[in-house]
N, C-alpha and C positions, 0 to 999 in steps of 0.2 A: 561872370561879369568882371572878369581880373581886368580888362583892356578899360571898363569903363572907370573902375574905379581909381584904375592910374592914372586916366587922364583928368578924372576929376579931382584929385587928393591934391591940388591946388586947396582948394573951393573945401575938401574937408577937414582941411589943418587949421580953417578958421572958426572962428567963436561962432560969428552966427552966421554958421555952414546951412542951416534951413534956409535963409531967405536969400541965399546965393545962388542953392540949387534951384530954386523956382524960377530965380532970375535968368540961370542958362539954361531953362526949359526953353523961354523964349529966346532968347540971344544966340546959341549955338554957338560960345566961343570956343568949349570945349570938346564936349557932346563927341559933334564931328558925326551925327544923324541929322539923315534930313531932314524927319517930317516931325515937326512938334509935337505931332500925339505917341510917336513911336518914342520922343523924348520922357513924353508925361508917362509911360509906360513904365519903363524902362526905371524915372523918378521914384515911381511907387515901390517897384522892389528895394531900391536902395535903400529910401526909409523905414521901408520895414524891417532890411538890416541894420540899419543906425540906431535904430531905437533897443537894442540887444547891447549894443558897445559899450565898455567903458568909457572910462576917461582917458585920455592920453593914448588910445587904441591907433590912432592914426599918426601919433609920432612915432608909433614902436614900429607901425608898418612903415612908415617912410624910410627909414633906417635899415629896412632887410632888404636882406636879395631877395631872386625872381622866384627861388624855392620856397623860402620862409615867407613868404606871401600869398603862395597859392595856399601853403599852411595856413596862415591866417586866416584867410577867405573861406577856407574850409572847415575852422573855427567859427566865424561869423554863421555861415549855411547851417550850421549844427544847432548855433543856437538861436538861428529865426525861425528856424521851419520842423516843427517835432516829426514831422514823419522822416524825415533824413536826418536826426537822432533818431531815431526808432529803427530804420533799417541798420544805422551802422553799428549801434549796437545790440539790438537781436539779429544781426545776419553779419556783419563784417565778423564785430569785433567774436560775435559767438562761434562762429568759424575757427577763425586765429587760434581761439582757445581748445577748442578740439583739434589741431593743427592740423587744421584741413583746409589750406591754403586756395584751393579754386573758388571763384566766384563769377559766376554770371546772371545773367539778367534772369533766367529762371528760378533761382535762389529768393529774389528779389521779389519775383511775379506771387512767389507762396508767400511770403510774410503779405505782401499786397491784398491777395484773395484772404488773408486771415484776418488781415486789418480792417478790409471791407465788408465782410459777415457780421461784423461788432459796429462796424460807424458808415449812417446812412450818407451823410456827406462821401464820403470815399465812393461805397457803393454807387452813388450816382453818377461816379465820373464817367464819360466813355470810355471806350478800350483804347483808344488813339490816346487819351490823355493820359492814362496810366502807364502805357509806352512809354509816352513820353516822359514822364514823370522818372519812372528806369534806368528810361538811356540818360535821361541830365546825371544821375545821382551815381550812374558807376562813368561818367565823363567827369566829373564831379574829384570822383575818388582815384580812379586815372592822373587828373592835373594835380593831386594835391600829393599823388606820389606814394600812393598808398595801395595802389592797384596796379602793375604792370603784366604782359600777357594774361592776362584771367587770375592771375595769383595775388593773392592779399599778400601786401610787404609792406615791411617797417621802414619807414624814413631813413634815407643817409644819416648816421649820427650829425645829430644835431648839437652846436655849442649849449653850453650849459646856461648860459645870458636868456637863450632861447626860453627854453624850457620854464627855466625860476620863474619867467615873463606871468606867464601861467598860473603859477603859486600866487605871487604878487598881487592880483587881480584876481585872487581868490575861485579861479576857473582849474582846480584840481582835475578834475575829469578829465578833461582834453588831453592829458599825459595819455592816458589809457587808451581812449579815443587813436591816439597815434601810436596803440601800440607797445608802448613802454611796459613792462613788467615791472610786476611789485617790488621790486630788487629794484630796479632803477627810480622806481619812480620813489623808497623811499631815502633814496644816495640826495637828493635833490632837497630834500625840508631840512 
């Protein structure tokens, strides 16, 4: 939802960014969808990533570039939704660490069918939606630059402003998450 949130990040740099976004559910200044319920749609997911964020999350994004955003964002997914924590670290990041760099949707399908033996909710998905679930979450790790040809990889170094970011708002993990080794990631506290 990178496109949505850039055109919204007007509307999230303010204080009371809740009653703005309801406001352009119906108004469509920014949006830029047509149908108000694909608005209200679309509304739902964002709050339920908003309600994860810190403070000051949308100034630090405003300030980055195109990459350090999809980073971001990939950040937020991480920590709105545990099953995209849960793949990326039993399947991405478990990989990495056996340096076994491929990954595809098959990978993904076995933690899937493992997840779904233990939790009825999962289990009841359709197979279309588990797909789908899939394909978003290595498109997901694709844009956030973490996945290119099939191969799990480490972010272009990143400045150090970045990273601290992370420390600062007390979200350690996420170093890891992208990757970083312990070596680096104690160069940074």
């Amino acid at each position: 939802m990178r496109h949505e949130f850039d055109r919204l990040l007007p509307i999230l740099l303010l204080e009371d960014s809740d009653s703005e976004l309801t406001k352009e559910v119906k108004e469509n200044n920014l949006f830029g969808v047509k149908t108000e319920s694909a608005r209200q749609r679309i509304l739902t997911e964002i709050k339920r990533r908003l309600k994860v964020l810190p403070n000051g999350f949308w100034d630090f994004y405003e300030k980055a570039d195109s990459f350090h955003r999809n980073l971001l964002l990939f950040f937020v997914v991480l920590k709105a939704y545990p099953l995209a924590l849960d793949f990326h670290f039993e399947v991405v990041l478990a990989k990495w660490k056996r340096l076994d760099k491929k990954l595809d949707k098959f990978d993904l399908k076995m933690r899937m069918d493992e997840l779904s033996s233990g939790n009825p909710s999962i289990d009841s998905w359709s197979e279309s939606t588990k797909e789908k679930v899939l394909t978003v979450f290595l498109r997901m790790c694709k844009e956030s630059g973490l996945l290119k040809n099939n191969e799990i990889t480490k972010p272009l170094e990143q400045h150090l402003v970045f990273w601290r970011y992370f420390i600062e708002i007390d979200e350690p993990w996420f170093l890891e998450a992208c990757l970083l080794s312990k070596i680096e990631r104690e160069k940074l506290i």
